[in-house]
VOVEXBA-923945 format. One record per residue (C-alpha): x, y, z. Coordinates in steps of 0.02 Angstrom, whole numbers, plus 50000, padded with zeros to 5 digits. Example, Ala and Ser with C-alpha at 12.3 -4.5 7.8 and 13.67 -1.06 7.14 Angstrom:
BEGIN
<atom <50615, 49775, 50390>>
<atom <50684, 49947, 50357>>
//
This chain:
BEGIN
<atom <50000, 50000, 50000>>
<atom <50072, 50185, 49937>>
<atom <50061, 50336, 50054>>
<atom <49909, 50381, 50129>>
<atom <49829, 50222, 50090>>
<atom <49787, 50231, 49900>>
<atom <49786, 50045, 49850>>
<atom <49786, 50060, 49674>>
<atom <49838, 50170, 49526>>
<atom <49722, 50174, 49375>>
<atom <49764, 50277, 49203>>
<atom <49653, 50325, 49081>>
<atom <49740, 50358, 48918>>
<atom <49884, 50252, 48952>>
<atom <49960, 50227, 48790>>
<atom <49967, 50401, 48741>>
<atom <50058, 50545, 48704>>
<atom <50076, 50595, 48885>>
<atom <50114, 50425, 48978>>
<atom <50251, 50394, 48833>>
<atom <50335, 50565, 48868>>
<atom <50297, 50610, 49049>>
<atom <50193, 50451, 49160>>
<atom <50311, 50320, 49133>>
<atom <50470, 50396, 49186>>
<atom <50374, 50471, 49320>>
<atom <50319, 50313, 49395>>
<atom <50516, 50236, 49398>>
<atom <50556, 50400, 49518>>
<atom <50383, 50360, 49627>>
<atom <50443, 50196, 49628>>
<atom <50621, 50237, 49680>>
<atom <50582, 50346, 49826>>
<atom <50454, 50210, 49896>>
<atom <50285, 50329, 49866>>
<atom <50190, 50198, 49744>>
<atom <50207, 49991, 49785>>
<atom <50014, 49948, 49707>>
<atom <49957, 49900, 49546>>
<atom <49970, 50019, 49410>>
<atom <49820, 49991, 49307>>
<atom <49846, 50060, 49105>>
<atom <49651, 50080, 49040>>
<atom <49656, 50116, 48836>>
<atom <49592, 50048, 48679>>
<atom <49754, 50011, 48570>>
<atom <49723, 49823, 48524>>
<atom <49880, 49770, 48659>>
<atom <49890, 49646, 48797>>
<atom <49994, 49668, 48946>>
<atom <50170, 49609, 48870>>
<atom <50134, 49740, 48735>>
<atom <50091, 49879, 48863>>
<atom <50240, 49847, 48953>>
<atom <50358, 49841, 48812>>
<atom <50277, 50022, 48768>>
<atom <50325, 50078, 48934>>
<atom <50501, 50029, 48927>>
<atom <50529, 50116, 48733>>
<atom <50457, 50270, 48833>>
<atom <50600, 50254, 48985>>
<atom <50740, 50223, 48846>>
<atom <50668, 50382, 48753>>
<atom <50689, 50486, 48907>>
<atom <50859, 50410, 48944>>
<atom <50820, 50287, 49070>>
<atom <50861, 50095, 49078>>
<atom <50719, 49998, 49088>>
<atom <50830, 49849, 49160>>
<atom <50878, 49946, 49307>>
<atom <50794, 49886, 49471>>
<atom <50663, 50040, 49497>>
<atom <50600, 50026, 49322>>
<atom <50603, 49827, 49321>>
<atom <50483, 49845, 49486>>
<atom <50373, 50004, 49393>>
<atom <50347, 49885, 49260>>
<atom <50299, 49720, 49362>>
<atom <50183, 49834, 49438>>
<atom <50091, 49860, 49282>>
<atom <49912, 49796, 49227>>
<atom <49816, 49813, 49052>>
<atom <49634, 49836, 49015>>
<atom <49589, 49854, 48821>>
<atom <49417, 49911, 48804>>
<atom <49294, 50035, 48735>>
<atom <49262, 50189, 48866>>
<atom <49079, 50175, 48806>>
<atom <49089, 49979, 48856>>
<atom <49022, 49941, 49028>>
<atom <49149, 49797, 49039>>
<atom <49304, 49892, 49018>>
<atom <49251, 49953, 49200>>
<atom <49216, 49799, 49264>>
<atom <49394, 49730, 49197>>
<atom <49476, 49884, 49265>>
<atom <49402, 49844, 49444>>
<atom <49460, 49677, 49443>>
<atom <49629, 49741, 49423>>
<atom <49634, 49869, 49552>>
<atom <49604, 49712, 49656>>
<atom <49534, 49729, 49819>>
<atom <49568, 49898, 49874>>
<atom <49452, 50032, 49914>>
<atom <49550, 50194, 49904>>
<atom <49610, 50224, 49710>>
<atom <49688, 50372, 49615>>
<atom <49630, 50385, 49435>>
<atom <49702, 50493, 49325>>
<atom <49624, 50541, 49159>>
<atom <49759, 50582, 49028>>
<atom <49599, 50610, 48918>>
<atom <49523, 50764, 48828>>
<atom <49387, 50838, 48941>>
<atom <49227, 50774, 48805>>
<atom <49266, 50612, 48916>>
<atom <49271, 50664, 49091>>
<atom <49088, 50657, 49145>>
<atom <49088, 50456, 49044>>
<atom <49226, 50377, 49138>>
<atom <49191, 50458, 49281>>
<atom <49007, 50377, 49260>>
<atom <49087, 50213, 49230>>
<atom <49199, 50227, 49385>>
<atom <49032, 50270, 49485>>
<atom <48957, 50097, 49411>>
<atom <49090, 49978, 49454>>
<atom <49091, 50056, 49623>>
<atom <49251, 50111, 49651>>
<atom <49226, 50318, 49649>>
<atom <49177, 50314, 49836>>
<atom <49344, 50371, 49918>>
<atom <49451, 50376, 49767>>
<atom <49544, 50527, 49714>>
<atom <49541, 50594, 49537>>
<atom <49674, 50684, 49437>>
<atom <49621, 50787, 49274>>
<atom <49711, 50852, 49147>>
<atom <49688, 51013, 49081>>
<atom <49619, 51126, 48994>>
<atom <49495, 51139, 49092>>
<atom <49343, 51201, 48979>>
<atom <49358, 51312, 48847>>
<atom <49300, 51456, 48920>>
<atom <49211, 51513, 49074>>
<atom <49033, 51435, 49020>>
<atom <49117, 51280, 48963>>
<atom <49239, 51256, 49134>>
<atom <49084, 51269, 49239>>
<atom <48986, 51148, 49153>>
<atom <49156, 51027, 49159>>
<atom <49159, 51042, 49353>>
<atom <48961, 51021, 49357>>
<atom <48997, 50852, 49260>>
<atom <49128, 50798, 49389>>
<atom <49041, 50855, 49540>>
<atom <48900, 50723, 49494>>
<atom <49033, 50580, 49543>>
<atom <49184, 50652, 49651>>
<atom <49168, 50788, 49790>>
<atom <49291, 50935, 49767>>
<atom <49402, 50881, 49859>>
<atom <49433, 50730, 49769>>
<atom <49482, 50811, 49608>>
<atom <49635, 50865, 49570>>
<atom <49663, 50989, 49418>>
<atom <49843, 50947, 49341>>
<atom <49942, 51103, 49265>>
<atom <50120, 51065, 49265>>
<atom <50186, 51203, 49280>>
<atom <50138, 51210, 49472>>
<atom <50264, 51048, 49471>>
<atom <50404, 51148, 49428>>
<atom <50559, 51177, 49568>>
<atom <50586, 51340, 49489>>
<atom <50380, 51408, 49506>>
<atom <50390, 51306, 49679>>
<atom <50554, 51403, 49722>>
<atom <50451, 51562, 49708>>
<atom <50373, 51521, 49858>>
<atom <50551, 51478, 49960>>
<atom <50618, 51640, 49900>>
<atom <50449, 51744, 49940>>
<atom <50426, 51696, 50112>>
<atom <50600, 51616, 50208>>
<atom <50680, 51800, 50173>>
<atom <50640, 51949, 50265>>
<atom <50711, 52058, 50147>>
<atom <50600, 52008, 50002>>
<atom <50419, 51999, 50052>>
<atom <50384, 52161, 50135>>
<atom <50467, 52247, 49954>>
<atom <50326, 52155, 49865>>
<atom <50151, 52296, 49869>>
<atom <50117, 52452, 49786>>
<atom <50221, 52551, 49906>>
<atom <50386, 52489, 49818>>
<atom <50345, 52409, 49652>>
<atom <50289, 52502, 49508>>
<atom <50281, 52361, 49390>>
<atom <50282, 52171, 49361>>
<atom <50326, 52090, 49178>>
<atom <50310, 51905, 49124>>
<atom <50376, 51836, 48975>>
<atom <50367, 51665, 48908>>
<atom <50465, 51645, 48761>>
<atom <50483, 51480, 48665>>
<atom <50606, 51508, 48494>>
<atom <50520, 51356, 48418>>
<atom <50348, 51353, 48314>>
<atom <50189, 51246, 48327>>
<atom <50313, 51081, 48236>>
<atom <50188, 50931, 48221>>
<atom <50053, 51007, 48353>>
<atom <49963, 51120, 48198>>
<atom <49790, 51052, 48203>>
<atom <49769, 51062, 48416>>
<atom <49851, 51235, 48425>>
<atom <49755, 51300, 48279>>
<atom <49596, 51283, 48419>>
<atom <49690, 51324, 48565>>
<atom <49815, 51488, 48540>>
<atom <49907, 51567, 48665>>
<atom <49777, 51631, 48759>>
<atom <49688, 51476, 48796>>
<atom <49845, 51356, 48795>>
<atom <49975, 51454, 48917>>
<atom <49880, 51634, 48979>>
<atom <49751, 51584, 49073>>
<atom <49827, 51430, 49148>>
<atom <50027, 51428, 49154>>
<atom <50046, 51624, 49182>>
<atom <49930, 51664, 49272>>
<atom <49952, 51530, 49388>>
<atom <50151, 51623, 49395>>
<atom <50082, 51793, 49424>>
<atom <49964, 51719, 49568>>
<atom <50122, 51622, 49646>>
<atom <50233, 51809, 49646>>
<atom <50091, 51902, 49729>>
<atom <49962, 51817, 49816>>
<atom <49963, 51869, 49994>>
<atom <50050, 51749, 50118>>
<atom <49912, 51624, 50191>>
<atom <49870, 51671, 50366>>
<atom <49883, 51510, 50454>>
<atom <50080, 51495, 50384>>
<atom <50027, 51307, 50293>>
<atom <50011, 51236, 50106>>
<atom <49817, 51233, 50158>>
<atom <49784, 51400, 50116>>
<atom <49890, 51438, 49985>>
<atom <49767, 51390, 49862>>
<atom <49653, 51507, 49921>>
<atom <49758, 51656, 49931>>
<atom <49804, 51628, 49732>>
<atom <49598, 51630, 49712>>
<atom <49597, 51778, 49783>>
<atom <49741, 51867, 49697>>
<atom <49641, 51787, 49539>>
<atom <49502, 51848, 49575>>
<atom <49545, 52043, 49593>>
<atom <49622, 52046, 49417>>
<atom <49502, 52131, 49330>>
<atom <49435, 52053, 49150>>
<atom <49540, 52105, 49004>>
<atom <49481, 52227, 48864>>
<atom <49522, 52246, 48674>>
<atom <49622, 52394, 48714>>
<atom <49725, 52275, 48848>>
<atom <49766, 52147, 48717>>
<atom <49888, 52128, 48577>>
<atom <49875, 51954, 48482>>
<atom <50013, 51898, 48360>>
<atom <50060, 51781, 48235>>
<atom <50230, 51704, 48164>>
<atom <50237, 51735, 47997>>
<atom <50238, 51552, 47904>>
<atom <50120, 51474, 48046>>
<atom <49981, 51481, 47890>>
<atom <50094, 51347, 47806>>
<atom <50105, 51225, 47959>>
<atom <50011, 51064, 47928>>
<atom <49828, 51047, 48011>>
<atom <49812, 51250, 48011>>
<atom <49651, 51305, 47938>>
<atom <49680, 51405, 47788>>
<atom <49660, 51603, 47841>>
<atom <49666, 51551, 48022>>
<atom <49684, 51700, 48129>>
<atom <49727, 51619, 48279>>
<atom <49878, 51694, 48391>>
<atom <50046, 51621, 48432>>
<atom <50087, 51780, 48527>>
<atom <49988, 51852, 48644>>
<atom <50025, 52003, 48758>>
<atom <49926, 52085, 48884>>
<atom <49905, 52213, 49024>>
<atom <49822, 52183, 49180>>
<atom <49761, 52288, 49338>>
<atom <49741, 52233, 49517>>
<atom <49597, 52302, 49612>>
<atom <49679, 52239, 49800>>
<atom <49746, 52369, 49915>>
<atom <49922, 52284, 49899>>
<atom <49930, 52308, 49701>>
<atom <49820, 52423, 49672>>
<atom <49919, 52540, 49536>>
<atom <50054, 52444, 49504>>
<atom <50060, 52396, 49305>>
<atom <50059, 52212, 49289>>
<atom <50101, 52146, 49094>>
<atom <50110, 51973, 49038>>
<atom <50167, 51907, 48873>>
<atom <50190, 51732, 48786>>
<atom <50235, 51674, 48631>>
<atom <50327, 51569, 48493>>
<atom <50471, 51595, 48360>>
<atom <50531, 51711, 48483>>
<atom <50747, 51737, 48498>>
<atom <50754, 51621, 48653>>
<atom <50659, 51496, 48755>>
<atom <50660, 51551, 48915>>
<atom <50519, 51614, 49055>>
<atom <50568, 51765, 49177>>
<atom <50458, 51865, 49284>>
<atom <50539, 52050, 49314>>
<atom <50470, 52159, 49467>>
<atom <50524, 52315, 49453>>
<atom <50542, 52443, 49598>>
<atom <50513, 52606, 49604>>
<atom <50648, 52734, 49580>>
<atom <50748, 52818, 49713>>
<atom <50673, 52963, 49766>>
<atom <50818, 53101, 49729>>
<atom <50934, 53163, 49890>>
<atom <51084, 53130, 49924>>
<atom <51130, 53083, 49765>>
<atom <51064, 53190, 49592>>
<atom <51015, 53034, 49514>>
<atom <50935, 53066, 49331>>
<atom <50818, 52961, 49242>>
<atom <50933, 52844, 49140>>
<atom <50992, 52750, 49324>>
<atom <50902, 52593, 49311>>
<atom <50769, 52542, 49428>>
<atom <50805, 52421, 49560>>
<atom <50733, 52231, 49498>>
<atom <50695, 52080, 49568>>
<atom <50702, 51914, 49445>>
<atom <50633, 51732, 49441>>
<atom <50665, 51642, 49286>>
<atom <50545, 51534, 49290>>
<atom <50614, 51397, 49133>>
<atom <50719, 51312, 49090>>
<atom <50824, 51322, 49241>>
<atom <50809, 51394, 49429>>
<atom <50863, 51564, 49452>>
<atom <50826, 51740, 49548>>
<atom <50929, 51892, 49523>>
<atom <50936, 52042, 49591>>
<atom <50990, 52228, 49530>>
<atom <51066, 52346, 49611>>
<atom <51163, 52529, 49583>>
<atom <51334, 52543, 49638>>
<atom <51463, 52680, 49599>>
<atom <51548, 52637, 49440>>
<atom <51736, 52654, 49480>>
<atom <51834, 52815, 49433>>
<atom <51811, 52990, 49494>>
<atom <51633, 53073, 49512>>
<atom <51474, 52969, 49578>>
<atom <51410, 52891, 49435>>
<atom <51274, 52737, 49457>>
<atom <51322, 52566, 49393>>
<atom <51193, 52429, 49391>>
<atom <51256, 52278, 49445>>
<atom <51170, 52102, 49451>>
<atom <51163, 51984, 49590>>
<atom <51109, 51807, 49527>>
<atom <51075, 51624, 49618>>
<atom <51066, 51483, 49493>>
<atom <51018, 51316, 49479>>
<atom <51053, 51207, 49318>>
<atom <50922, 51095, 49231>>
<atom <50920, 50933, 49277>>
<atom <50958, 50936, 49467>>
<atom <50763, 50911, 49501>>
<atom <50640, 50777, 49514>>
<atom <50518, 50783, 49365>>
<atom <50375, 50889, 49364>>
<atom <50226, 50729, 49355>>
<atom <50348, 50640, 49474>>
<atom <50307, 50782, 49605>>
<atom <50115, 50792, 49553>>
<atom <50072, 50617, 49553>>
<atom <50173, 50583, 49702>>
<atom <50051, 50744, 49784>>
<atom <49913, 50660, 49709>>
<atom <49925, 50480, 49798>>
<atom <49981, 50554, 49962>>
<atom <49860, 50691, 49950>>
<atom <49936, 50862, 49940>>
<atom <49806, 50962, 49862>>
<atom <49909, 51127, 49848>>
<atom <50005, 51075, 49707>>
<atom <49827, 51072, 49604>>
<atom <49701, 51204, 49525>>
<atom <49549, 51218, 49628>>
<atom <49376, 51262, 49512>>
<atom <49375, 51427, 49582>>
<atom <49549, 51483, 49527>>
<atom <49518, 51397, 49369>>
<atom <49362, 51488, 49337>>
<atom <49431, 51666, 49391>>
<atom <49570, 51634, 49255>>
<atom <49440, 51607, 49127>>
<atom <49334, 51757, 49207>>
<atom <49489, 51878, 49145>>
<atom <49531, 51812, 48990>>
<atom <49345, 51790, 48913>>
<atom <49332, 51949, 48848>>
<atom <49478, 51925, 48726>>
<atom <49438, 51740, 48672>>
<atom <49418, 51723, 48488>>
<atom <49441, 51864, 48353>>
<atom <49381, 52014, 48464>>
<atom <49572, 52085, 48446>>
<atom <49647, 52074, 48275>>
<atom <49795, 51971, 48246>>
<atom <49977, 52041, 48183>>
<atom <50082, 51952, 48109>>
<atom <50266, 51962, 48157>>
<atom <50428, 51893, 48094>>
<atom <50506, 51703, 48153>>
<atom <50654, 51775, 48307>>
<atom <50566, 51932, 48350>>
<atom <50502, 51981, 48512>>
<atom <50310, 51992, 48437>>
<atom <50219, 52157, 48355>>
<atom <50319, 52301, 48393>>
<atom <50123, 52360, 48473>>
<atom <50135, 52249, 48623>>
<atom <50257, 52412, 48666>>
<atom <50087, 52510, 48692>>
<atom <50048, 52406, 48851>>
<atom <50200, 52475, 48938>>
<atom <50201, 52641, 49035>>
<atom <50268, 52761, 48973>>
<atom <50442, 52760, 48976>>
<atom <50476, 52557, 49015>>
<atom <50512, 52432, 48913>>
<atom <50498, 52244, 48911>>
<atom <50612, 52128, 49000>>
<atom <50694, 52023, 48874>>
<atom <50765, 51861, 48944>>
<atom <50923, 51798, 48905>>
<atom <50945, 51632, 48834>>
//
């Protein structure tokens, strides 16, 4: 029995895109570290038996540079089951409860789209085995605000809130997670972080590759839908949602609600959408398809604590590096003792977010020599890739001993959705911008007056 006494493991989807590139090696680290000794129960309709699951799971560890013959993996894999059957089939439920074996607690996770939520969730109810069981969900969750809240109705019918748990990666992430360290085990940092000292905060998620072979589900998705209102927002809720109260994981979830919850809904005039020039030609794009690879916005924060402060958030592809940073920056130094003119840079305060761990801080020193002339100067911490446990190693490992904090609750999902709304669609014409730029030069307009966007190094 696995932590927290989940008995059994069940995935939905199992010989997809996801468990090939993420589940699998997951499960050899879970393994490893002792969190997951149950069966592992693949559900899918591929046409295998068990010896062919199993040899699909070992191709996936040797893609991801693992040896399957190495004693964690030989025990992930022994722990494997099979059930091949139709989702619409009342006995591919039965089959799948037979081997779960006789447990009563299970974790199911549904590497699924969302159309097919509310039917395995129906068939878990009729084989009996949704009473106490935990349920992890991938995202999105809906398409937009109407369409999330009619996803959560569907789940609510079989599993109590607090039995789902809403995946987005990104909140697996040691760099996102190292936010929080940063934030609140320094006294120096957190009291900096309100209105009184900030004047701005900038996010930019820039990937320097295109849509590749993913043209027909980004052609439906875009920017917006597939990293703002998830991924980013979920940052900009970890960098300023107040601290919870009680000092636990508990209420962190509910603080990031919160923060969510003040952003007030974007507008046309908030919005610039863009698109890589060549992303008509990319197989599975609908011809004339106007929707956006780039996406920048600006946001305002009716709280006390932000209230005024310019908050800016922008994403997109075929951009010069791939790399995710979020920049605050302070206001300036009042002038006294020193006649400091407007080209001495601001103090800042930056998380990169991807691919690697790292915060820096500037500040002004006096650049050597006679006179007292202001040199910025960069303090930096840094953590290489690779020195981390893997992102669905850390959330399914949450998942079967029950940390909910790592996880999306419905009313921080639908607040995300509540801001972004407006924009969905073609309400804000798309610009097209050249492969290695930065996006339209109008995402500039967003700024105030005078600042300019952060541009992360690579």
């Amino acid at each position: 029995m696995s932590a927290d006494g989940v008995d059994a493991l069940v995935v939905f989807g199992a010989t997809g895109d996801l468990a090939k590139l993420e589940t699998f090696p997951a499960l050899v680290g879970l393994v490893e570290r002792g969190v997951i000794d149950v069966p592992i129960v693949g559900v899918a309709k591929s046409g295998w038996d068990l010896d062919q699951f199993r040899a699909y799971a070992a191709r996936s560890l040797r893609d991801n540079g693992m040896d399957p013959d190495l004693a964690p993996a030989r025990r992930m894999l022994g722990l494997l089951r099979y059930v091949d059957g139709d989702l619409d089939d009342p006995a591919t439920y039965t089959a799948m409860s037979e081997e779960m074996g006789s447990g009563r607690r299970a974790l199911f996770y549904l590497e699924v789209p969302p159309a097919l939520f509310g039917r395995i969730a129906e068939g878990i109810a009729a084989a009996g085995r949704a009473e106490g069981a935990r349920v992890m969900v991938e995202k999105p969750f809906g398409n937009d605000l109407a369409g999330a809240r009619a996803l959560n109705a569907t789940m609510l019918e079989f599993f109590p809130e607090d039995a789902i748990y809403r995946v987005d990666h990104w909140l697996g992430l040691d760099p996102l997670n190292n936010v929080l360290v940063a934030r609140f085990a320094n006294t120096m940092i957190e009291p900096l972080l309100s209105n009184r000292y900030v004047a701005s905060v900038q996010i930019t998620m820039a990937e320097a590759f295109d849509v590749a072979d993913r043209g027909r589900f980004y052609d439906r998705t875009g920017a917006i839908r597939d990293v703002v209102q998830n991924h980013m927002l979920q940052v900009l809720a970890t960098v300023l949602a107040d601290p919870p109260a009680s000092g636990g994981h508990g209420e962190w979830r509910n603080e990031k609600a919160k923060l969510l919850r003040a952003l007030r809904p974007l507008t046309p005039e908030d919005t610039v959408r863009g698109q890589y020039e060549g992303y008509l030609d990319v197989a599975g794009v609908a011809a004339g398809s106007t929707t956006e690879s780039f996406v920048a916005v600006r946001l305002a924060i009716d709280s006390p604590r932000w209230d005024g402060v310019h908050v800016a958030i922008r994403a997109g592809k075929c951009m010069p590096v791939t790399a995710t940073e979020v920049v605050v920056r302070f206001h300036r130094p009042a002038h006294g003792f020193f006649d400091l003119d407007t080209s001495t840079e601001a103090n800042m305060l930056r998380f990169r977010i991807w691919p690697e761990t790292q915060i820096g801080l500037t500040l002004n020193a006096k650049k050597p020599g006679a006179g007292w002339v202001p040199e910025a100067e960069d303090l930096a911490f840094a953590q290489q890739p690779g020195s981390d446990i893997r992102p669905y190693d850390r959330l399914i490992g949450a998942a079967l001993t029950g940390e909910r904090w790592l996880f999306a609750q419905q009313q921080t999902v639908e607040a995300a959705w509540r801001v972004v709304d407006p924009v969905l669609g073609d309400v804000v014409p798309v610009q097209s911008y050249p492969r290695g730029s930065w996006g339209p030069e109008d995402a500039d307009r967003l700024l105030p007056q005078g600042d300019v966007w952060h541009e992360p190094t690579g």
